[in-house]
N, CA, C and O atoms as a GROMACS GRO file, in nm:
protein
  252
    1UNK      N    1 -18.350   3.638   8.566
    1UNK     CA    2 -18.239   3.553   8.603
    1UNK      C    3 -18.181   3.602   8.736
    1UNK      O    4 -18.163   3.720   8.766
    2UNK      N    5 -18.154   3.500   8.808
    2UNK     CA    6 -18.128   3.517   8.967
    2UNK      C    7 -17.996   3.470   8.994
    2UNK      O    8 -17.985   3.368   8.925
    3UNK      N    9 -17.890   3.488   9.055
    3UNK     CA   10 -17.770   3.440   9.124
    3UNK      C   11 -17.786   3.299   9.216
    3UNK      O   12 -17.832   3.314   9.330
    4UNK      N   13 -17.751   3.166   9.174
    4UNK     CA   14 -17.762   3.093   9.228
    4UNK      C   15 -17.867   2.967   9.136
    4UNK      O   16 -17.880   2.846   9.156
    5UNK      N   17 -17.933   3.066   9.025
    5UNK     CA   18 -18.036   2.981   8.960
    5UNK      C   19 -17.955   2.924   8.903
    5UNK      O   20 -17.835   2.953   8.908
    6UNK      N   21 -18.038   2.775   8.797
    6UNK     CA   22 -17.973   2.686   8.746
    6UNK      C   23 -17.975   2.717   8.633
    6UNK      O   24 -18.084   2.774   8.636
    7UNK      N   25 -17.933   2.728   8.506
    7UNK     CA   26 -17.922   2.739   8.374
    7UNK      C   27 -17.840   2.682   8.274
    7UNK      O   28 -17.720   2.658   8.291
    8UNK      N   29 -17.920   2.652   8.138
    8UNK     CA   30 -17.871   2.570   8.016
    8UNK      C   31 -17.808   2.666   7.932
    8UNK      O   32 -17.834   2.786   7.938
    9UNK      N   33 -17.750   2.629   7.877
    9UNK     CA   34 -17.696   2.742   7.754
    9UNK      C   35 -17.689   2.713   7.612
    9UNK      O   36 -17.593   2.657   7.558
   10UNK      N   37 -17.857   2.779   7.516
   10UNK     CA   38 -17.879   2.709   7.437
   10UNK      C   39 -17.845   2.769   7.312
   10UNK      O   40 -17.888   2.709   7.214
   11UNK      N   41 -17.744   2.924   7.281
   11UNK     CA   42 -17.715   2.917   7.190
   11UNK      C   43 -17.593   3.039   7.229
   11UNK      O   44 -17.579   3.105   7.332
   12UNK      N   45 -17.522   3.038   7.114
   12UNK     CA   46 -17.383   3.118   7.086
   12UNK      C   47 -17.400   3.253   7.003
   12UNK      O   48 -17.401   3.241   6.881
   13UNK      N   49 -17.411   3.369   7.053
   13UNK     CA   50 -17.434   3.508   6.961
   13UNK      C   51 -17.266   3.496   6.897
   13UNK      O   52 -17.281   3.536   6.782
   14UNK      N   53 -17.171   3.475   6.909
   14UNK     CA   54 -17.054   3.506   6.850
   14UNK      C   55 -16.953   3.388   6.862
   14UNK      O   56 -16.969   3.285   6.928
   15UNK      N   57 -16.830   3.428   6.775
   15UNK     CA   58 -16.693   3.278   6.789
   15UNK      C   59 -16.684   3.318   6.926
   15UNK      O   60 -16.711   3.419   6.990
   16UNK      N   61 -16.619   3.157   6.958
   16UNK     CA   62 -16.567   3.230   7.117
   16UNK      C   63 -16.492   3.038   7.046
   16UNK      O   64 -16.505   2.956   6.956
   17UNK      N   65 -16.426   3.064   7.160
   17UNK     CA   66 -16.267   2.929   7.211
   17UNK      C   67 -16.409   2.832   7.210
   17UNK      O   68 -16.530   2.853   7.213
   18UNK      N   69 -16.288   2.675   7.203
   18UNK     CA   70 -16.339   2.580   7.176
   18UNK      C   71 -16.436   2.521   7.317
   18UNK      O   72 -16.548   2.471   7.332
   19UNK      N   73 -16.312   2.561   7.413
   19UNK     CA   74 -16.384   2.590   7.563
   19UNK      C   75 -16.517   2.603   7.589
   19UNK      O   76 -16.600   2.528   7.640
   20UNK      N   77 -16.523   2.765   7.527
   20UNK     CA   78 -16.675   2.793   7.594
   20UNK      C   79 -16.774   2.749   7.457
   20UNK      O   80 -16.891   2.743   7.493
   21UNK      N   81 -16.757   2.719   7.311
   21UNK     CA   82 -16.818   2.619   7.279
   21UNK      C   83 -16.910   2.520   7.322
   21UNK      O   84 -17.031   2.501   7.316
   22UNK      N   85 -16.756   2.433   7.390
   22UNK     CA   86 -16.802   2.305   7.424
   22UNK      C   87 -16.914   2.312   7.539
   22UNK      O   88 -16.940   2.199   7.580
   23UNK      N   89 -16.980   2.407   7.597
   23UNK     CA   90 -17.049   2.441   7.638
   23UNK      C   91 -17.222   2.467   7.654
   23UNK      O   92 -17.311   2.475   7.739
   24UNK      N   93 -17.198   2.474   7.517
   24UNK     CA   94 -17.331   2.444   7.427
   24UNK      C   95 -17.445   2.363   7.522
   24UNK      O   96 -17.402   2.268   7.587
   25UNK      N   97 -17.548   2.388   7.529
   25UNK     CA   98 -17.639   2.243   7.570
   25UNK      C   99 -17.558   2.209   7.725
   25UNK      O  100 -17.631   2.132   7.786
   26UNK      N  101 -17.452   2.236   7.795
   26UNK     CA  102 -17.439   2.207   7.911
   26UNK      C  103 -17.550   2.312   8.046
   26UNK      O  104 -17.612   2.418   8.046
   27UNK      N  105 -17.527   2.228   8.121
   27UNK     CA  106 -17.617   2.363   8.250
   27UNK      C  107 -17.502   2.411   8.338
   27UNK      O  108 -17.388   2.368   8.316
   28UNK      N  109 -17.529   2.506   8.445
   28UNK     CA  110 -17.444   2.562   8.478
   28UNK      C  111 -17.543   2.641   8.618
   28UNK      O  112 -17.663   2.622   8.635
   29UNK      N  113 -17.461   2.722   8.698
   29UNK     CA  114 -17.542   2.831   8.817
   29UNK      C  115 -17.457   2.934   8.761
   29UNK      O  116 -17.354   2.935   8.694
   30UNK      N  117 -17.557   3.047   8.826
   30UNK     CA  118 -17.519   3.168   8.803
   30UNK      C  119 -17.488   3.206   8.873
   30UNK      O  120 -17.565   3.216   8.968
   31UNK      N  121 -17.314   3.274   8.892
   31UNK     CA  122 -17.304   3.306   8.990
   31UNK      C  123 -17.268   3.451   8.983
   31UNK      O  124 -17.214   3.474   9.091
   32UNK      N  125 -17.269   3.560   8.912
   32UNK     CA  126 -17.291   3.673   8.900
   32UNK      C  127 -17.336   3.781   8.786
   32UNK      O  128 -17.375   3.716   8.689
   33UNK      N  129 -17.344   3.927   8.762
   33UNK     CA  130 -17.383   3.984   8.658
   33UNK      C  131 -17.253   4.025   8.604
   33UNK      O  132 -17.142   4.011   8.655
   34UNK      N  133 -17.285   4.079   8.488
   34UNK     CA  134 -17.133   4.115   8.436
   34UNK      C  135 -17.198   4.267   8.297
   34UNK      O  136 -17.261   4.258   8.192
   35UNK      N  137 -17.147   4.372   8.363
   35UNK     CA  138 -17.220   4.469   8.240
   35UNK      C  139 -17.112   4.454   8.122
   35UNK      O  140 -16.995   4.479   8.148
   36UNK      N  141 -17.148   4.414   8.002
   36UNK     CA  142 -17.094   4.438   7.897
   36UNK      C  143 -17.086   4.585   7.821
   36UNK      O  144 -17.170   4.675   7.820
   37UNK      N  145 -16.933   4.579   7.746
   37UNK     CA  146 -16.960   4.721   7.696
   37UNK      C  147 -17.088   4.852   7.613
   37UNK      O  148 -17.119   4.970   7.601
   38UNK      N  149 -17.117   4.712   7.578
   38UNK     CA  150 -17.235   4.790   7.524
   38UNK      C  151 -17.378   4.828   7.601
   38UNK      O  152 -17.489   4.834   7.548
   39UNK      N  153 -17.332   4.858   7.783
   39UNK     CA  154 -17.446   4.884   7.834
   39UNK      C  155 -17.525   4.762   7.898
   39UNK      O  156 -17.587   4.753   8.004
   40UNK      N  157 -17.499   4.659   7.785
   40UNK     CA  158 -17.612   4.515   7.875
   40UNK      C  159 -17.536   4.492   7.946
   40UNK      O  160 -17.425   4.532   7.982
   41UNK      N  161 -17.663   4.362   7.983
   41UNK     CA  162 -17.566   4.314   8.115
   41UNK      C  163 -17.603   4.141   8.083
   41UNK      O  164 -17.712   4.091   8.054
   42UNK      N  165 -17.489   4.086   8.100
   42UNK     CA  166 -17.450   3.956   8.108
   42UNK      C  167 -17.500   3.906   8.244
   42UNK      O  168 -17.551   3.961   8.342
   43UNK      N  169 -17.450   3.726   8.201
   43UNK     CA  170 -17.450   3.714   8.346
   43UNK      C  171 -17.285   3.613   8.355
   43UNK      O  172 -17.234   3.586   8.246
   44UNK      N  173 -17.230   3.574   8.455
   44UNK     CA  174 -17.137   3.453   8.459
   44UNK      C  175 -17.197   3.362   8.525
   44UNK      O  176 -17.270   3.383   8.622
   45UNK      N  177 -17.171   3.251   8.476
   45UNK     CA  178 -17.202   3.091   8.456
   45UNK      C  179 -17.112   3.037   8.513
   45UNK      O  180 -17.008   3.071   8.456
   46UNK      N  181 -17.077   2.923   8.654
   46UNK     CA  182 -16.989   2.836   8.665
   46UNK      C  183 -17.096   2.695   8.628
   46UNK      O  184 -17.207   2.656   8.663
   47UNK      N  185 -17.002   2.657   8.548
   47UNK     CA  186 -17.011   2.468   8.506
   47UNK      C  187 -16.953   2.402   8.602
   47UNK      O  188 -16.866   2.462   8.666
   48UNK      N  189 -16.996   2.220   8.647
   48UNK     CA  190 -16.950   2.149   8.729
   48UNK      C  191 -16.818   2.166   8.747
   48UNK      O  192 -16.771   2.205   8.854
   49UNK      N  193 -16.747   2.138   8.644
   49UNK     CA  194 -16.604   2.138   8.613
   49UNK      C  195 -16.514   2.266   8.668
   49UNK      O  196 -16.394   2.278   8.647
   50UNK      N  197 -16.596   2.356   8.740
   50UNK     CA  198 -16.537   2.525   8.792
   50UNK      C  199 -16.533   2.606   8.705
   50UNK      O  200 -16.527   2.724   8.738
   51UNK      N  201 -16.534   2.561   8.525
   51UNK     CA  202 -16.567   2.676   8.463
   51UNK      C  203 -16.600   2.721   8.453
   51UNK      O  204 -16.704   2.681   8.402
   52UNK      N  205 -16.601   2.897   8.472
   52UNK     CA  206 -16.701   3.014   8.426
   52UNK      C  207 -16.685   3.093   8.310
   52UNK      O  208 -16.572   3.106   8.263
   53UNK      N  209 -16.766   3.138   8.265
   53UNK     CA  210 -16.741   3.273   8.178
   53UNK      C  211 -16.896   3.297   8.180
   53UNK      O  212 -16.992   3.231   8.218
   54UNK      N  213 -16.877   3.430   8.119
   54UNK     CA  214 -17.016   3.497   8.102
   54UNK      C  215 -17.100   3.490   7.949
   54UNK      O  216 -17.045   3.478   7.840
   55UNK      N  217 -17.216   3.499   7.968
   55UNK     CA  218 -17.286   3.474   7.872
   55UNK      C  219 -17.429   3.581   7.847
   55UNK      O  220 -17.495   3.600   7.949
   56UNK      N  221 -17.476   3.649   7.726
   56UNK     CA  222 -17.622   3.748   7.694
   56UNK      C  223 -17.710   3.670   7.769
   56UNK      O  224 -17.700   3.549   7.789
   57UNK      N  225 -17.810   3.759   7.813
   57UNK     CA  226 -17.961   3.669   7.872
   57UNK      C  227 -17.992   3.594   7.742
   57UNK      O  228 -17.984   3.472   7.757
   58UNK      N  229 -18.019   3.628   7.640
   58UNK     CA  230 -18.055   3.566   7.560
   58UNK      C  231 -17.974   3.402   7.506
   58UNK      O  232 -18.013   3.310   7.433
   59UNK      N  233 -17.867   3.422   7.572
   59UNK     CA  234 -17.781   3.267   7.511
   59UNK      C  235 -17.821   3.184   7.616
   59UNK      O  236 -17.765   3.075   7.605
   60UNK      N  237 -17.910   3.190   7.735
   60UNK     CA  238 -17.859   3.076   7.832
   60UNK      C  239 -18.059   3.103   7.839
   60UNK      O  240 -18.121   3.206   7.813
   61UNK      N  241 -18.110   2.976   7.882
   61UNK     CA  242 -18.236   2.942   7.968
   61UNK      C  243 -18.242   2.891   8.095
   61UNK      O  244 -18.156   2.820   8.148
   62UNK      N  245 -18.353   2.931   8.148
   62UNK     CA  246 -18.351   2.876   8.306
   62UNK      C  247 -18.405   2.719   8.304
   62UNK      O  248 -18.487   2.679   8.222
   63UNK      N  249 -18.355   2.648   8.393
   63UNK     CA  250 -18.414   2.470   8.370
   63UNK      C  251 -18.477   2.462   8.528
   63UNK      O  252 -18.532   2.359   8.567
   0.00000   0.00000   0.00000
């Protein structure tokens, strides 16, 4: 996964707000990494709409 690539986000490891939910099945760019506490590393996602948050490699695919 690259900064700038395009990506879907096809599943949810944990609850999170209705927000990043609704998110599900939307695409998004990547626009940076994000190390999570436990050592991994995320990435952040902005959606059309300017939303970002970050998401596991494993929750999002490249399209």
């Amino acid at each position: 996964m690259e900064i700038g690539q395009k990506v879907k986000v096809v599943r949810l490891r944990d609850r999170v707000s209705g927000a990043i939910a609704g998110k599900l099945g939307k695409t998004g760019m990547i626009e940076s990494y994000k190390v999570t506490d436990g050592g991994g590393i995320g990435v952040v996602v902005k959606f059309d709409d300017n939303f970002s948050t970050w998401f596991f490699e494993d929750e999002i695919k490249a399209v």
